[in-house]
N, C-alpha and C positions, 0 to 999 in steps of 0.2 A: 376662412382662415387667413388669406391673403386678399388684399385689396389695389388694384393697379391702374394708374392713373398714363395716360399718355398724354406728351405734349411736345411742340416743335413743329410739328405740320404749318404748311403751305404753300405756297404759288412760289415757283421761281423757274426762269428760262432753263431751257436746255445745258447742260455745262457746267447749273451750279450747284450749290452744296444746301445740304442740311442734316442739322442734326436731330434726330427724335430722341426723347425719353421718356423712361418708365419711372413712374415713382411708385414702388411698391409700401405697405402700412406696415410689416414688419419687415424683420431679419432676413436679408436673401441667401446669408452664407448656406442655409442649410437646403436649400431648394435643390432640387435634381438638375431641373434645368430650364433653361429661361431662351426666349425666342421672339422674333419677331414674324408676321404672318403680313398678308397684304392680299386684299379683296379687290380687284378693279372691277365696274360695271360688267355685269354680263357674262363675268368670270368665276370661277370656282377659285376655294383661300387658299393661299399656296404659300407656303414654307420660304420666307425669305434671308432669314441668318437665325442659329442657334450655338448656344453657348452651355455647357456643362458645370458645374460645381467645382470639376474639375479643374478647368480653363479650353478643355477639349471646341472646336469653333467649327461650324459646317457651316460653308454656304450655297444658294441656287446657284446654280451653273451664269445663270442671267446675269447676276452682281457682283460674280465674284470678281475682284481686282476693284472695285469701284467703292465696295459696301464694308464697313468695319463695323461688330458687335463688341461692343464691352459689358464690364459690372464691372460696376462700384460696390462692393459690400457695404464699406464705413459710412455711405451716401443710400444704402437700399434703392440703386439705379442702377436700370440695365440703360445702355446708351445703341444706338444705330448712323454712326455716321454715314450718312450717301452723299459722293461724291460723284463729280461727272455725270449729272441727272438725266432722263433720255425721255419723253413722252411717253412712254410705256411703261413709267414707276409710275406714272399714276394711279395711284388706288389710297384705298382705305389701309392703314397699318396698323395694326393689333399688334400687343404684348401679350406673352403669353407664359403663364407659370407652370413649370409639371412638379408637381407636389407628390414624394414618395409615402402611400401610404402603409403599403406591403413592399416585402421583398421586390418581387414583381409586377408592381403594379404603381399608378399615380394615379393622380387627381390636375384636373389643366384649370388655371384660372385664366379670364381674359378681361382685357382693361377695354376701355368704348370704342377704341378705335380712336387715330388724330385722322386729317387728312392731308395728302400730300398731290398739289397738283403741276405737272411738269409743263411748261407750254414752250411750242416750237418756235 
């Protein structure tokens, strides 16, 4: 139903910035909620910023102050700016879409993952 594309990954020192995005194939306004995930080596995926329909915003404890989640509806892009980058954001970062299909209940889509690698 949805298709989500990740881009913006790569190498930067310690300190600096980047941005990810998601480019979803349809309409995001209607999506439950959209997130971003992050895999490093050796690690289990862990919940790195999510965002509501709402505008409702959680983040890891790890990013918070550093990491901003947005959407774009009129662009169908969820955005991840990281800032102040630390060798420990390194991983794999996924998109992720919860799609309501019931009352209670979704549907998660995920885009391939970019990669983002921090060096000291």
């Amino acid at each position: 139903q949805v298709q989500l594309v990740e881009s913006g990954g790569g190498l930067v020192q310690a300190g600096g910035s980047l941005r990810l995005s998601c480019a979803a194939s349809r309409s995001i306004r209607s999506i439950n909620a959209m997130g971003w995930y992050r895999q490093a080596p050796g690690k289990q995926r862990e919940l790195v910023a999510r965002i509501t329909s709402g505008g409702n915003t959680n983040y890891a404890d790890s990013v918070k102050g550093r990491f901003t989640i947005s959407r774009d509806n009129a662009k169908n892009t969820l955005y991840l700016q990281m800032n102040s980058l630390k060798p420990e954001d390194t991983a794999v970062y996924y998109c992720n879409a919860n799609v309501r299909v019931v009352v209670e209940a979704g549907y998660d889509y995920w885009g391939q993952g970019t990669q983002v690698t921090v060096s000291s």
